[in-house]
N, C-alpha and C positions, 0 to 999 in steps of 0.2 A: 722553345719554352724554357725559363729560367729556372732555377730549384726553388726560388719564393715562389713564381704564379704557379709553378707544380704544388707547392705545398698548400695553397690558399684553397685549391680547386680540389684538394684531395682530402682538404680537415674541412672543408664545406661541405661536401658529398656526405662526409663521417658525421657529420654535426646534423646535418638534414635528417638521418635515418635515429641518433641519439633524440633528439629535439622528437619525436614522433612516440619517443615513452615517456616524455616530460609531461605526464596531465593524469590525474590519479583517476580521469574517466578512462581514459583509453587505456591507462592499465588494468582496469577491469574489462574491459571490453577485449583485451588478450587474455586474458585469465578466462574468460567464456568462450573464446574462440579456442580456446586450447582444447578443450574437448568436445570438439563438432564444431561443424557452420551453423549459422542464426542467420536469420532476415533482418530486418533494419528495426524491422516492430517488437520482436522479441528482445532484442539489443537494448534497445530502449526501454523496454516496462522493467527488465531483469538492472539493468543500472539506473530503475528511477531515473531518467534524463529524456525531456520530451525527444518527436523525431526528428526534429531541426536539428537541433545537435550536436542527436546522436550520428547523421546523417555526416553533419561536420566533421566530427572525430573520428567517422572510418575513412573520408577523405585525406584528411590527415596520413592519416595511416597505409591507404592508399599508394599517397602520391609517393612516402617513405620505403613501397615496397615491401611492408610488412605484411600486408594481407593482401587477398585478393577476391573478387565477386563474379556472379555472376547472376543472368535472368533466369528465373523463374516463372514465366506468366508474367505478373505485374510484380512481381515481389522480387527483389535484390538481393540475394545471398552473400554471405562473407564467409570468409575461410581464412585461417594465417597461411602465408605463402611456403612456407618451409617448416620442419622439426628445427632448424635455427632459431626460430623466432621464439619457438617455447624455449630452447636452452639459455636463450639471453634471458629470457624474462626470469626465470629461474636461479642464474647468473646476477641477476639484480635482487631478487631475494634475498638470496644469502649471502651479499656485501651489506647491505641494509641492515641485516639483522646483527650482523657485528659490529655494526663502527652506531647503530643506534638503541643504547639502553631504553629507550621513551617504547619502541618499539617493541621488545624484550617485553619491557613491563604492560603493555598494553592486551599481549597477546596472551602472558600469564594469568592475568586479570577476567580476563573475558573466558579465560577457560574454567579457573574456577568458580566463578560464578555460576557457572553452569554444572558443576559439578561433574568434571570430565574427569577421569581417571588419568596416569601417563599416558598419553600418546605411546601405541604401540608402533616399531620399527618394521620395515618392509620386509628387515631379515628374520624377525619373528614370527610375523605374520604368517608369510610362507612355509615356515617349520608348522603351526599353527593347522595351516589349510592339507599339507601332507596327513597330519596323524589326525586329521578332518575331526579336532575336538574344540572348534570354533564356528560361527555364524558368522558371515560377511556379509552385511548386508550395504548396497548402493544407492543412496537416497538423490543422488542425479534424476534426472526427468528420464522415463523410457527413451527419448531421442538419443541421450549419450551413454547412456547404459546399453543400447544396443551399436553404437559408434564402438566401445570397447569396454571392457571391463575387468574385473578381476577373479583370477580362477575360481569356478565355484559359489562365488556371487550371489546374491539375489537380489533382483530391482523392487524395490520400495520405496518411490519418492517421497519424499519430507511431507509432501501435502496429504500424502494416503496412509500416514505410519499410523497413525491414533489410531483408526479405525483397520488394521494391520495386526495392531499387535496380539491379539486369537490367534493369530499363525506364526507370530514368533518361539522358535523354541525356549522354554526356559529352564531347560539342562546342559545347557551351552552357552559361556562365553561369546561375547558380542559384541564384533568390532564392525564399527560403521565409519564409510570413507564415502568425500565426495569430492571436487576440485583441488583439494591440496588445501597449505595453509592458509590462507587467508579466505578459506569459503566456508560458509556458518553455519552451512547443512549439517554437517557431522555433529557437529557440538549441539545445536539443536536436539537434534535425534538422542544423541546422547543423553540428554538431562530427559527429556521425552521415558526412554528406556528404564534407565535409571531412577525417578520416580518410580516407575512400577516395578522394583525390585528384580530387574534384571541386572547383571552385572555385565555395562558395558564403557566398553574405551573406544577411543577413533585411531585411525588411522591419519597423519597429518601430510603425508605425500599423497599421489592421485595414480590417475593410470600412465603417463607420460611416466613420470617418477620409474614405475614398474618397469616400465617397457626399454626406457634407455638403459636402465641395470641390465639388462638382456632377458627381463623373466617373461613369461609369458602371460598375453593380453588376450579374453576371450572374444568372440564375438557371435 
């Protein structure tokens, strides 16, 4: 083997597994997989994209070595193959959001509109949940809220908050997290809260976030 056909075979194999985040569905479709496995159908309705596909874009991904499935009865499960696959994507996050202002501004935008207070930090937070003068609540689906969470926690999915909120305390600060930045749960919830005169902010990291810091993850 010569050092070109080495290098053709080895920026192709690199290209294969890059080329497999090049599609703003399947980078959602990692962003869901990041906190638990989904079946093809859930995949689907959660990225609006019928199951054809969505079928296609986990093949994609697939054959990339990024995720991996398995049978369930009739139903197809997916999973990402590694805690790698979250750190790249993650990795591609935060080059993104520096080398693109459009980005920046997009994200500013859409928070306040919602009227989100700052974004609280993971190293607050946790000072926060110690002197336990904070509400965390996880507006994830029960499925990943029981996958992992954050100390102290409590699961209240986005579609259950409104009729929730009677059991929210409101002599406590209220910080609501769900996948990280780019998932709308939080900021929802937020403006949700926030109307009715609770004083809350999000969290814009998730439980990967937490967990590769080395803090701890409940389950």
């Amino acid at each position: 083997m010569t050092g070109r056909e080495f290098k053709d075979i080895t920026f192709h194999h690199l290209a294969k597994v890059i080329s497999a985040f090049a599609s703003p569905k399947r980078l959602e479709i990692i962003d869901i997989l990041s906190q638990g496995e989904k079946d093809v159908d859930s995949l689907a309705k959660e990225t609006n994209t019928n199951f054809a596909n969505t079928s296609r874009h986990l093949q994609v991904l697939k054959n990339a070595g990024v995720v991996q499935s398995r049978k369930e009865g009739v139903r197809v499960v997916y999973c990402l193959a590694t805690d790698e696959v979250i750190k790249c994507w993650k990795n591609i996050q935060s080059l993104a959001e520096q080398r693109s202002a459009e980005l920046r501004e997009v994200t500013t935008s859409f928070l306040k509109e919602r009227n989100v207070l700052e974004p609280i930090s993971m190293k607050k937070l946790r000072a926060k949940i110690r002197r336990r003068n904070v509400t965390v609540i996880d507006v994830r689906s029960r499925e990943e809220f029981l996958n992992g969470h954050l100390p102290r926690s409590v699961s209240i999915p986005l579609p259950e908050l409104k009729n929730e909120i009677k059991n929210v305390p409101a002599d406590k600060e209220i910080v609501a997290y769900c996948r990280g930045k780019y998932c709308v749960m939080a900021p929802e919830a937020a403006k949700i809260l926030n109307k009715k005169g609770f004083k809350t902010t999000i969290l814009q990291d998730d439980v990967n976030s937490w967990r590769f810091a080395g803090l701890e993850v409940e389950r």
